[in-house]
MARSEDREN-332189 format. One line per 4 residues: number of its first residue (from 1); their letters; for each residue x, y, z of C-alpha. Coordinates in nm, 3 decimals, decimal comma, padded with zeros to 5 digits. Example, Ala and Ser with C-alpha at 12.3 -4.5 7.8 and 13.67 -1.06 7.14 Angstrom:
<nodes>
1> as> 01,230:-00,450:00,780 ~ 01,367:-00,106:00,714
</nodes>
This chain:
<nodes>
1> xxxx> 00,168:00,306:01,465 ~ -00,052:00,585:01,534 ~ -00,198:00,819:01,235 ~ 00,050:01,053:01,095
5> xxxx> 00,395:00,877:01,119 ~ 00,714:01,069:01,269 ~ 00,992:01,172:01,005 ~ 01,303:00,988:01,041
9> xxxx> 01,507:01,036:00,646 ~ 01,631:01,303:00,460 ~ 01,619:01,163:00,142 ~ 01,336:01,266:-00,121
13> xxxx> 01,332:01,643:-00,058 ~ 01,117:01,818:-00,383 ~ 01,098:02,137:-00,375 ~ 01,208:02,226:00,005
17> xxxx> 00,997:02,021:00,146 ~ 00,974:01,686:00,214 ~ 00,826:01,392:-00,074 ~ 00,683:01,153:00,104
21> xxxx> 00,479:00,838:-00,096 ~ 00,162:00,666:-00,047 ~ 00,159:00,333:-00,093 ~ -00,217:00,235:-00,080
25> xxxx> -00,321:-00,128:-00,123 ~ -00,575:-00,354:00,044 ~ -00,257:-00,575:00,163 ~ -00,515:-00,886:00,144
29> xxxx> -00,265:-01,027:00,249 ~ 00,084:-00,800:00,183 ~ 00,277:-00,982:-00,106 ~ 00,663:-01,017:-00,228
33> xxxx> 00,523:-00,814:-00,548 ~ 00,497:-00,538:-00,294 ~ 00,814:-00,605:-00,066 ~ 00,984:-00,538:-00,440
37> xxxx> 00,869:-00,228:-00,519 ~ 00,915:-00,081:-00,199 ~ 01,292:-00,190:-00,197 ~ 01,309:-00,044:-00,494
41> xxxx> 01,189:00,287:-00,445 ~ 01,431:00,312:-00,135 ~ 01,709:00,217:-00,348 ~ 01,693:00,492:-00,572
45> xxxx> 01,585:00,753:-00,292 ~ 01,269:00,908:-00,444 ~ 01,110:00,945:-00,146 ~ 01,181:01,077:00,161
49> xxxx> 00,969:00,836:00,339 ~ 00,755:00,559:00,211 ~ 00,389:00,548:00,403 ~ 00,149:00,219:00,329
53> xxxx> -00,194:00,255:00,395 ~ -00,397:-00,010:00,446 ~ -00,741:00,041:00,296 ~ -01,025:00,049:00,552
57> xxxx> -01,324:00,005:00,355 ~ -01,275:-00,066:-00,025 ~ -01,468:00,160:-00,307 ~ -01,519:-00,087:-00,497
61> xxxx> -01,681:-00,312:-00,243 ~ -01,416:-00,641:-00,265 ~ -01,417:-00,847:00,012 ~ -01,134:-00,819:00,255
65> xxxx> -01,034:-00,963:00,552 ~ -01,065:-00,758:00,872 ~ -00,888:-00,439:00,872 ~ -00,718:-00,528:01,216
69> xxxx> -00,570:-00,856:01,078 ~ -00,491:-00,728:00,745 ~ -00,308:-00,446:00,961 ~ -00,129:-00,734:01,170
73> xxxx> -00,038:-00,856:00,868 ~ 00,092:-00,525:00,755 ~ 00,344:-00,467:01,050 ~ 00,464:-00,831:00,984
77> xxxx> 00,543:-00,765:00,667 ~ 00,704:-00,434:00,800 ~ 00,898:-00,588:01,015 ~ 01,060:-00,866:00,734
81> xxxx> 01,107:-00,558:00,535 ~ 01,325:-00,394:00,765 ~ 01,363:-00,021:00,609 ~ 01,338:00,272:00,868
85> xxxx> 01,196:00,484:00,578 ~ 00,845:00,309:00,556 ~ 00,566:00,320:00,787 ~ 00,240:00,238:00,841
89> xxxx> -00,064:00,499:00,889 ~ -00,397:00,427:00,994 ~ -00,570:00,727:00,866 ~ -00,831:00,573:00,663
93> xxxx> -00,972:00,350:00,954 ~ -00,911:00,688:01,185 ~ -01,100:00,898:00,915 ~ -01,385:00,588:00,956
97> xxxx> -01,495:00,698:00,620 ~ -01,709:00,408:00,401 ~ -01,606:00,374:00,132 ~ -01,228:00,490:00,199
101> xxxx> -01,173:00,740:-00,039 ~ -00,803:00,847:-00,136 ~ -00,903:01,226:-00,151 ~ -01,030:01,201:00,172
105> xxxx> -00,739:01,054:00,272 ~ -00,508:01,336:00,086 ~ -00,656:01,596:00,257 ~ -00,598:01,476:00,629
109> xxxx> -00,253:01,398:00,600 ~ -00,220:01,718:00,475 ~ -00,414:01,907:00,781 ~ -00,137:01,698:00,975
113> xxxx> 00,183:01,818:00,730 ~ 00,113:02,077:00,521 ~ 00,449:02,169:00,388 ~ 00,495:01,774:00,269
117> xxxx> 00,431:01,673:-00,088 ~ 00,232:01,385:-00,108 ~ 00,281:01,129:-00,391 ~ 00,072:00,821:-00,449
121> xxxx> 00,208:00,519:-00,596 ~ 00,038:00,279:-00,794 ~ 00,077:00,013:-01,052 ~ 00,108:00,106:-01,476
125> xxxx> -00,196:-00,091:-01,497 ~ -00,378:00,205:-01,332 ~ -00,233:00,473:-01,613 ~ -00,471:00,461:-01,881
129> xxxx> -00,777:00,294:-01,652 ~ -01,064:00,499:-01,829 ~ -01,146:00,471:-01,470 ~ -00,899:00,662:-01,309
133> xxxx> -01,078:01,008:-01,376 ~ -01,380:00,838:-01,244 ~ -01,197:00,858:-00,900 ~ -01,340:01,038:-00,636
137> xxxx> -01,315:01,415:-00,675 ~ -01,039:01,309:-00,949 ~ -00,958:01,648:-01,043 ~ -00,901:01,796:-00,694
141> xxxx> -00,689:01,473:-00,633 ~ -00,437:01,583:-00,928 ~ -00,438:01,920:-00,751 ~ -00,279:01,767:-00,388
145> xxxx> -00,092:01,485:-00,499 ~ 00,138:01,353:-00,788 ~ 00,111:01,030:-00,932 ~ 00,414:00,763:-00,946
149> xxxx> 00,313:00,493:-01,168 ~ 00,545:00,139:-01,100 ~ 00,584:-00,070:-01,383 ~ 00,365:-00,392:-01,328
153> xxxx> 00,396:-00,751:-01,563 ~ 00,128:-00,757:-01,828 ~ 00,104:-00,402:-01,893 ~ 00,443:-00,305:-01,973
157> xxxx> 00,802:-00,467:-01,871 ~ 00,854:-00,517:-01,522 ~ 01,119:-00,597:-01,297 ~ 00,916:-00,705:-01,005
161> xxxx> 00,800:-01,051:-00,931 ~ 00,432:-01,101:-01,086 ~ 00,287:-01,191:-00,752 ~ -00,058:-01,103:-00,629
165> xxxx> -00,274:-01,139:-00,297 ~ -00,498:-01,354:-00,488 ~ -00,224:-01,594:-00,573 ~ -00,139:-01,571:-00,197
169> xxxx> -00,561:-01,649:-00,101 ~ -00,592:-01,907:-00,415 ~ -00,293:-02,131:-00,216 ~ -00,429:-02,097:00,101
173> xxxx> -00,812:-02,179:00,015 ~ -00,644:-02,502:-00,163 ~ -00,403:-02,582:00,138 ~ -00,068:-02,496:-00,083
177> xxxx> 00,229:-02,309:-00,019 ~ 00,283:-01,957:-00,014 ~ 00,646:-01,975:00,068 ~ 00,731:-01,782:-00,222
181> xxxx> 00,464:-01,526:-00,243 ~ 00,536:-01,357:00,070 ~ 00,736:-01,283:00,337 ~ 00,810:-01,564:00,629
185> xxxx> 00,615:-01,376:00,917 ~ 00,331:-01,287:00,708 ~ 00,318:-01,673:00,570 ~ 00,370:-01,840:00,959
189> xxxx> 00,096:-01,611:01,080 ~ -00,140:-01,702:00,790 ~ -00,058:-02,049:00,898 ~ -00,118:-02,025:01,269
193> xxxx> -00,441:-01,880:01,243 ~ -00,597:-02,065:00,911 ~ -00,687:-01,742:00,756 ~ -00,823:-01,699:00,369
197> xxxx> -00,907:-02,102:00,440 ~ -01,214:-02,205:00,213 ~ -01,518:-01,992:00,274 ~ -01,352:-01,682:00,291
</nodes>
């Protein structure tokens, strides 16, 4: 999928124009946590489209797996997820910024669509980080994009499964299961090519 995804839904129109959200996450690997949340947000027809970005090159410096298998990954996951509404963008490894920053980010899509309302989603536990205003350019952000905060276990009640990539890299590094952390492509290609082994 190339950089700025085609439209395809009518759903999620605010204002006149279109809503569309931003789903950013490392997907190191993509989790049944997020499959959840996603399904969720289609059911009830915020958005008009759902876009996940895969993070190119974390702020905060965690170690990830190659973008190009993480983004593998991704369209596996996609795939299993089967909703026309969500796509994938690759504007933070197009924008080749490091560290990926989702201002940066903001502002691109929005030289591509600048009619569209952009809305980021992200867990509760990212409400009251005394971090958050410590975001790049924090107070521009505010000014291009809303905020969508999804309910996540441990911080408030939560109806989505309390599963994590970690989980998901903590099986893997041990030789366990991950059958029912994530979806079955992303889990057979995991498999097949021994990724997050020991070492990683």
């Amino acid at each position: 999928m190339g950089n700025i995804p085609p439209h395809t839904h009518k759903a999620g129109m605010k204002n006149n124009s279109i809503n569309i959200g931003l789903f950013g996450s490392s997907f190191n690997p993509p989790h049944l946590g997020h499959f959840a949340v996603i399904k969720d947000l289609i059911r009830q027809k915020i958005f008009y489209e759902i876009w996940l970005i895969p993070v190119y090159a974390h702020p905060f410096d965690k170690k990830l797996l190659n973008f190009e298998d993480r983004l593998i990954l991704l369209n596996l996951f996609l795939r299993d997820l089967n909703e026309a509404s969500v796509k994938i963008t690759t504007v933070e490894r197009d924008l080749n910024n490091k560290p990926s920053y989702t201002y940066d980010t903001i502002v691109k899509l929005r030289e591509h669509l600048p009619h569209a309302h952009f809305t980021l989603i992200l867990g509760s536990d990212t409400k009251n980080d005394i971090n958050l205003d410590k975001w790049y350019r924090y107070d521009d952000l505010k000014k291009i994009a809303g905020f969508y905060f999804v309910p996540r276990k441990g911080f408030e009640d939560s109806p989505y499964p309390d599963v994590s990539s970690s989980q998901i890299r903590g099986h893997l590094a041990k030789n366990e299961s991950i059958d029912h952390l994530t979806t079955k492509s992303v889990a057979d290609y995991l498999a097949r090519h021994h990724l997050y082994r020991a070492g990683f």
